[in-house]
NUVOVEX-198011 format. One record per atom (N, C-alpha, C): residue in three letters; atom name; x, y negated, z. Coordinates in steps of 0.001 Angstrom, whole numbers. Layout:
N
<r: ALA	a: CA	u: X	v: Y	w: Z>
...
This chain:
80
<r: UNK	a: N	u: -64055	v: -141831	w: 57608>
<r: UNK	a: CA	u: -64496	v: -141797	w: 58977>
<r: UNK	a: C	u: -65932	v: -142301	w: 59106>
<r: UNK	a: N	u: -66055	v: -143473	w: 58355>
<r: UNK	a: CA	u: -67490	v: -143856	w: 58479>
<r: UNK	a: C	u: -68683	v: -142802	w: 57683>
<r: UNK	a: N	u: -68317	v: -142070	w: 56744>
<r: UNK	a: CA	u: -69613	v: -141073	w: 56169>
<r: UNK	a: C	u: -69499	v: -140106	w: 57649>
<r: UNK	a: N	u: -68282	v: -139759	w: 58074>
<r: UNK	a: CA	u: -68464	v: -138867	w: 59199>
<r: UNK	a: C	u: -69277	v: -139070	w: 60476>
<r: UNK	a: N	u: -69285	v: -140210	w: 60954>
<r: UNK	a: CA	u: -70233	v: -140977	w: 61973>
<r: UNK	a: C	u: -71735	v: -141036	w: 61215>
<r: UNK	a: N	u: -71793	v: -141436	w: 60094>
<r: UNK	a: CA	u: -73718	v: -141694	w: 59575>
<r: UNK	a: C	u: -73509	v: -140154	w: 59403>
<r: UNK	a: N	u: -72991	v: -139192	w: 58846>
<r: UNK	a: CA	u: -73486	v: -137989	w: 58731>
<r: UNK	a: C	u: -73755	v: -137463	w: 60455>
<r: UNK	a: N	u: -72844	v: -137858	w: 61691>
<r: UNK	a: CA	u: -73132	v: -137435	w: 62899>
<r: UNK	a: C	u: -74615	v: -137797	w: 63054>
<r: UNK	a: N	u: -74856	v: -139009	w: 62808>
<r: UNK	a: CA	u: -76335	v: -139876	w: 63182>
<r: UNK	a: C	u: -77358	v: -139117	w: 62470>
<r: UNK	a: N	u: -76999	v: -139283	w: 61260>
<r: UNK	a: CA	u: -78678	v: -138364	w: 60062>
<r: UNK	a: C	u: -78717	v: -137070	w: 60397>
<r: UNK	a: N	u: -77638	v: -136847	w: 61117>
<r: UNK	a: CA	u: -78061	v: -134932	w: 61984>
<r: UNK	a: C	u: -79016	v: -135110	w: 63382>
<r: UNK	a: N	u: -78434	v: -135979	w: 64008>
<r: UNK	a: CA	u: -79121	v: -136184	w: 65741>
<r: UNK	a: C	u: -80256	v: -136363	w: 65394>
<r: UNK	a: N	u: -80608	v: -137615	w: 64325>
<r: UNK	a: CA	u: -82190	v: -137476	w: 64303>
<r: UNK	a: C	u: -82908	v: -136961	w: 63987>
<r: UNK	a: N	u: -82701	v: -136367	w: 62935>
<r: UNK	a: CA	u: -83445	v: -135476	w: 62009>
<r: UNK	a: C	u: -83212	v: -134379	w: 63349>
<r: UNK	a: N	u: -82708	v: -133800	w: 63923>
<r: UNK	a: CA	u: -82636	v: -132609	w: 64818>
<r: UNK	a: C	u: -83781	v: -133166	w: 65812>
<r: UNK	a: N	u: -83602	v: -135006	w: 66207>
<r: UNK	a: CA	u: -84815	v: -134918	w: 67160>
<r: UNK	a: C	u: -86300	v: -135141	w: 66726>
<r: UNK	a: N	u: -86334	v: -135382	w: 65436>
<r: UNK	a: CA	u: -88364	v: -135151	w: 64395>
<r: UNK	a: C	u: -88162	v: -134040	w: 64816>
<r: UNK	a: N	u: -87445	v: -133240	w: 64858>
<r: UNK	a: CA	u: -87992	v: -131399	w: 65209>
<r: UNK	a: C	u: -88098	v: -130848	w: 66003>
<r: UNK	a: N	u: -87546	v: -131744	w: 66975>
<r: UNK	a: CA	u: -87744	v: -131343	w: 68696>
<r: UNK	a: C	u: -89269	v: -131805	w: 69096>
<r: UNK	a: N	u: -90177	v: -132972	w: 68200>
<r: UNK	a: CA	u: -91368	v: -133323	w: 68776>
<r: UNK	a: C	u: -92274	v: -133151	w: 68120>
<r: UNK	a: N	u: -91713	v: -131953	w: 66922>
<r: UNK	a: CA	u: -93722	v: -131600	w: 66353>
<r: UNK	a: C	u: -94287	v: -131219	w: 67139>
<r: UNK	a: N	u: -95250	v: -131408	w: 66781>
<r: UNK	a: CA	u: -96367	v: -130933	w: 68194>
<r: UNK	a: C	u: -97162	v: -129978	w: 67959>
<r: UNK	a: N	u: -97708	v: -128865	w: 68913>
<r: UNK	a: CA	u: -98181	v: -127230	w: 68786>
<r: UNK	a: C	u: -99685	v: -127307	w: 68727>
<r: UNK	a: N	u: -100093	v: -126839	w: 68276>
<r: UNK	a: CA	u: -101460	v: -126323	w: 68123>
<r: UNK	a: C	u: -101860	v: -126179	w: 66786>
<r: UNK	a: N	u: -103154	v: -127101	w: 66696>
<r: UNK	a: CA	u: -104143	v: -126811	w: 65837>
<r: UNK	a: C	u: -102722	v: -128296	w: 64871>
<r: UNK	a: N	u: -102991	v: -127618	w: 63757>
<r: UNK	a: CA	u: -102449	v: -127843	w: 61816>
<r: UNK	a: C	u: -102840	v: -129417	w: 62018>
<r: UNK	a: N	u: -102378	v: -130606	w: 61634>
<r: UNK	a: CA	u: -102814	v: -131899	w: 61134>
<r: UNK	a: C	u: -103919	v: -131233	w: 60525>
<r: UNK	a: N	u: -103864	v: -130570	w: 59222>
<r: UNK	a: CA	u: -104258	v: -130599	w: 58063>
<r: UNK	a: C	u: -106072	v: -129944	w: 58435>
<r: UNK	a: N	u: -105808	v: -129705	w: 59687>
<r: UNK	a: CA	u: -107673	v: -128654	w: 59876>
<r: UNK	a: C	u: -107734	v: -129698	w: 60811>
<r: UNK	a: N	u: -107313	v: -131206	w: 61586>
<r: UNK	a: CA	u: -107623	v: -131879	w: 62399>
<r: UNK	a: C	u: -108308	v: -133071	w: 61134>
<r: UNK	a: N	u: -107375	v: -133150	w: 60546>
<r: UNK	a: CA	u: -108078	v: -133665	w: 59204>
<r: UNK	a: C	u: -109086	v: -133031	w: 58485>
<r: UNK	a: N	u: -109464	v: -132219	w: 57917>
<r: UNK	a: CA	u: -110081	v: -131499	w: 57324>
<r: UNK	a: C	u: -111673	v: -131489	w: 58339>
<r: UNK	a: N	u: -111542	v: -131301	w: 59939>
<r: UNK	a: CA	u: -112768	v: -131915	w: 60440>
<r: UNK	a: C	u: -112794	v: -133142	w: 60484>
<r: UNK	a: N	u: -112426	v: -134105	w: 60453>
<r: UNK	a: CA	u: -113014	v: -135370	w: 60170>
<r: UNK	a: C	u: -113564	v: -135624	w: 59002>
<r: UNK	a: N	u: -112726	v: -135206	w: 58066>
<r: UNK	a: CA	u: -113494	v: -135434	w: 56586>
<r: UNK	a: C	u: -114801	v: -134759	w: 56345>
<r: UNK	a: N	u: -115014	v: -133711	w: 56927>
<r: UNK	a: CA	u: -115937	v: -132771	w: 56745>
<r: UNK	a: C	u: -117358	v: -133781	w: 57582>
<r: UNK	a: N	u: -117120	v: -134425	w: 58874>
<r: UNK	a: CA	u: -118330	v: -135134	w: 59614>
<r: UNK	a: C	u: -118635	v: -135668	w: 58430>
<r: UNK	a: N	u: -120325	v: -136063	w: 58443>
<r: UNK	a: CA	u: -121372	v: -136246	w: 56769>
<r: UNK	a: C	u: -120977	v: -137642	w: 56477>
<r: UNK	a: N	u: -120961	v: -138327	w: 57944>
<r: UNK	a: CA	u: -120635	v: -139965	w: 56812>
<r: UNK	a: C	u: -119241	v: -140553	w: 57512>
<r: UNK	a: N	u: -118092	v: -139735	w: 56858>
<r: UNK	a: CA	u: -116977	v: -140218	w: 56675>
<r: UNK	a: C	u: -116901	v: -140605	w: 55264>
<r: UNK	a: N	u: -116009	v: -141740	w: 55340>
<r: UNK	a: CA	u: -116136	v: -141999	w: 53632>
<r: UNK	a: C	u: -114716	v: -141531	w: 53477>
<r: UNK	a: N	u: -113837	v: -141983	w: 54656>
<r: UNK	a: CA	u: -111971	v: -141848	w: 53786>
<r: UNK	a: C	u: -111061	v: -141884	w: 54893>
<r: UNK	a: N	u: -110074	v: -141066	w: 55488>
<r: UNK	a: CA	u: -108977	v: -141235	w: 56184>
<r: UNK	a: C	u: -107977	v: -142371	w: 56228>
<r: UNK	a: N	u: -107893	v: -143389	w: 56251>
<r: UNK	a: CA	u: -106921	v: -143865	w: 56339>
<r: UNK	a: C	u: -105559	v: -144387	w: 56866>
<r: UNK	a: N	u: -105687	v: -143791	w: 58035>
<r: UNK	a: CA	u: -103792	v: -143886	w: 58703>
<r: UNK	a: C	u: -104172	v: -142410	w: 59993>
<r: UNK	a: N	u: -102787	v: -141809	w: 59944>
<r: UNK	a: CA	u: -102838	v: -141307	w: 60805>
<r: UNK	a: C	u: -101067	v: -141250	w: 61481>
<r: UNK	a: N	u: -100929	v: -140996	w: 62550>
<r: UNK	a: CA	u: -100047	v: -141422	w: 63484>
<r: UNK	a: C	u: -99334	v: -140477	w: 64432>
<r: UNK	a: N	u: -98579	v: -140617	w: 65139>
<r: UNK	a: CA	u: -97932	v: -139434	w: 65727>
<r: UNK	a: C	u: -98233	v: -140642	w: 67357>
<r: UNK	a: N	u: -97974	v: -140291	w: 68411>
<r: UNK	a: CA	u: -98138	v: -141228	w: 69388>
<r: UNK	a: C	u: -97178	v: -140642	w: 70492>
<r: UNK	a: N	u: -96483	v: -140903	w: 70726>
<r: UNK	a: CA	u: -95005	v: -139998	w: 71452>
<r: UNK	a: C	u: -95527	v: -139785	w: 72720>
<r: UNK	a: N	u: -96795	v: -140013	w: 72847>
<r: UNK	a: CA	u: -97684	v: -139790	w: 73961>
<r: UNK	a: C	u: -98008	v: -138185	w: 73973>
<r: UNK	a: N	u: -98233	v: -137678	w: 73139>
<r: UNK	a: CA	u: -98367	v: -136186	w: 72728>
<r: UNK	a: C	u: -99706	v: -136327	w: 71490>
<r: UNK	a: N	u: -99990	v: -137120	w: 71361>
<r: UNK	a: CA	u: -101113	v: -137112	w: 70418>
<r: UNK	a: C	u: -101359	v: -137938	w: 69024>
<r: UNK	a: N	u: -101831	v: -137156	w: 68131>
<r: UNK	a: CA	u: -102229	v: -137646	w: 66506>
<r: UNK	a: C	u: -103170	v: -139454	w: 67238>
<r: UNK	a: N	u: -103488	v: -140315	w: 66127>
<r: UNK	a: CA	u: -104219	v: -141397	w: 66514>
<r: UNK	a: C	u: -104615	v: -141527	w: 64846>
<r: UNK	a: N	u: -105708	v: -141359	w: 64767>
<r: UNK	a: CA	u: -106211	v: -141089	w: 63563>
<r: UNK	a: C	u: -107162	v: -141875	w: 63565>
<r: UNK	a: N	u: -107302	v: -143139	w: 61848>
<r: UNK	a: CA	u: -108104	v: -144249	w: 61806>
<r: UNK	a: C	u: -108824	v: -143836	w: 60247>
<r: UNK	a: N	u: -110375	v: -143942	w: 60765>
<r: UNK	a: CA	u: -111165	v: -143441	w: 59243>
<r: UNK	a: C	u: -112471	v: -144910	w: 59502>
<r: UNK	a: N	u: -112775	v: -144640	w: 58306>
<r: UNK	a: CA	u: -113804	v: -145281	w: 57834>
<r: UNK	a: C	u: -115016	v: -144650	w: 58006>
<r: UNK	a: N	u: -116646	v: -144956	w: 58244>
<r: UNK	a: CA	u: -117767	v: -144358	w: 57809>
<r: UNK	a: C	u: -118376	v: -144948	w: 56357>
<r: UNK	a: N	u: -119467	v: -144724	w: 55787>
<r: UNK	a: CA	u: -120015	v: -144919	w: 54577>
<r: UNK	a: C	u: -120479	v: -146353	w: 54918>
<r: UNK	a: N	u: -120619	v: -146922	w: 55861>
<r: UNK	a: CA	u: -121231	v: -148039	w: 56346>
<r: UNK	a: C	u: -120279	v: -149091	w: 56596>
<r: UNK	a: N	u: -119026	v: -148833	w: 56586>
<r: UNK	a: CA	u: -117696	v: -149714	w: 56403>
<r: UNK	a: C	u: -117148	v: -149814	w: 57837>
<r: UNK	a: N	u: -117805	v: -149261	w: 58478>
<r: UNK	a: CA	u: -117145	v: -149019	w: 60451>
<r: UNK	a: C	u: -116133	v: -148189	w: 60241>
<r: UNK	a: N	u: -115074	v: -149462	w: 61075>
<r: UNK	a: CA	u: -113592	v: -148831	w: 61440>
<r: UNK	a: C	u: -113409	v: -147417	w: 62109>
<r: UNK	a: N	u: -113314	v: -146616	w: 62472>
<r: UNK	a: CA	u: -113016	v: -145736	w: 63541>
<r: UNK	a: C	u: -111864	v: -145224	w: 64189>
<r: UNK	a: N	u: -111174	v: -145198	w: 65338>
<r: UNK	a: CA	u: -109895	v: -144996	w: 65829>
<r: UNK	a: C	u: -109874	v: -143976	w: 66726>
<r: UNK	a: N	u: -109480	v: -142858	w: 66475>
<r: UNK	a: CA	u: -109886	v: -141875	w: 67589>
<r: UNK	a: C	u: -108755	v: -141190	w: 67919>
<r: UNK	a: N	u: -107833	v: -140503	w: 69255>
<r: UNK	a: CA	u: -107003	v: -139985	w: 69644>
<r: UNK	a: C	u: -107145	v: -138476	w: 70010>
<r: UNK	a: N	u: -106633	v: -137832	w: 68898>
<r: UNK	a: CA	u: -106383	v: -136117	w: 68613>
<r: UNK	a: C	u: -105366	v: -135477	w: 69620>
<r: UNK	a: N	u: -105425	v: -134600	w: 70652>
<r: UNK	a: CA	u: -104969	v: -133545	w: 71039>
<r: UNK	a: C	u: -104926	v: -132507	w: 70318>
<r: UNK	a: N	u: -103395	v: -132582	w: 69786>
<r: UNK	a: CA	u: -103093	v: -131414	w: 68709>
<r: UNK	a: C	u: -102777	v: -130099	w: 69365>
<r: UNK	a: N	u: -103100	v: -129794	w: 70556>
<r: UNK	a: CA	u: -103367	v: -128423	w: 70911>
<r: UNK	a: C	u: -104503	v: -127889	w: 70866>
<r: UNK	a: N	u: -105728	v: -129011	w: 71086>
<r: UNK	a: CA	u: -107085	v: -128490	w: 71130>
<r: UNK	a: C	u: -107514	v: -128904	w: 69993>
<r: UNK	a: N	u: -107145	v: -129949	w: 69307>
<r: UNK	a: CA	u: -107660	v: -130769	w: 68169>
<r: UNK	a: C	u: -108839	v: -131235	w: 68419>
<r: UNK	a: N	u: -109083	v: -131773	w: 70000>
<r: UNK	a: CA	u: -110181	v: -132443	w: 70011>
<r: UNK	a: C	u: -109483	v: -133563	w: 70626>
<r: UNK	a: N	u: -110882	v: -134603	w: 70677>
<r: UNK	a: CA	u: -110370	v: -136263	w: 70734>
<r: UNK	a: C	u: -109982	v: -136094	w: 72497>
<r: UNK	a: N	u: -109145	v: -137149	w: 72560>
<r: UNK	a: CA	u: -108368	v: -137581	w: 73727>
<r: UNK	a: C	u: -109488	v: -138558	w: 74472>
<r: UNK	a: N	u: -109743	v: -138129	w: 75933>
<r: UNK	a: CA	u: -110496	v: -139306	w: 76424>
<r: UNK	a: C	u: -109546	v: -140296	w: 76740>
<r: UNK	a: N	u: -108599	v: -141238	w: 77009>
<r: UNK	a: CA	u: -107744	v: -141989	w: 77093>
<r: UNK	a: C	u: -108511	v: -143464	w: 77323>
């Protein structure tokens, strides 16, 4: 009875990660322009924000933090 209940649970959730990917523009080309700006040095966290938006934290060559909020429909930054 109890694998039957955690198997009920590891279905609901996993069914709800797939109810909130979010549409538009690819992580991977929202990434791919940041890396591409000349003095990024490195990506380092990026985030889902149940707000509707990526929250993506990079570095420049100069060691400045950067925290910026992605609209993954437009894949441009969030004024927020």
């Amino acid at each position: 009875m109890k694998t039957v209940i955690a198997a009920t649970i590891l279905t609901l959730t996993t069914m709800g990660a797939y109810a909130a990917t979010p549409e538009g523009a690819k992580l991977s080309d929202i990434i791919a322009k940041i890396e591409n700006t000349a003095d990024v040095k490195y990506v380092d966290e990026v985030d889902w924000n149940d707000r509707g938006y990526y929250e993506i934290e990079y570095y420049l060559d100069s060691g400045a933090k950067v925290e910026v909020k992605i609209d993954p429909k437009t894949g441009e930054n969030v004024k927020k």
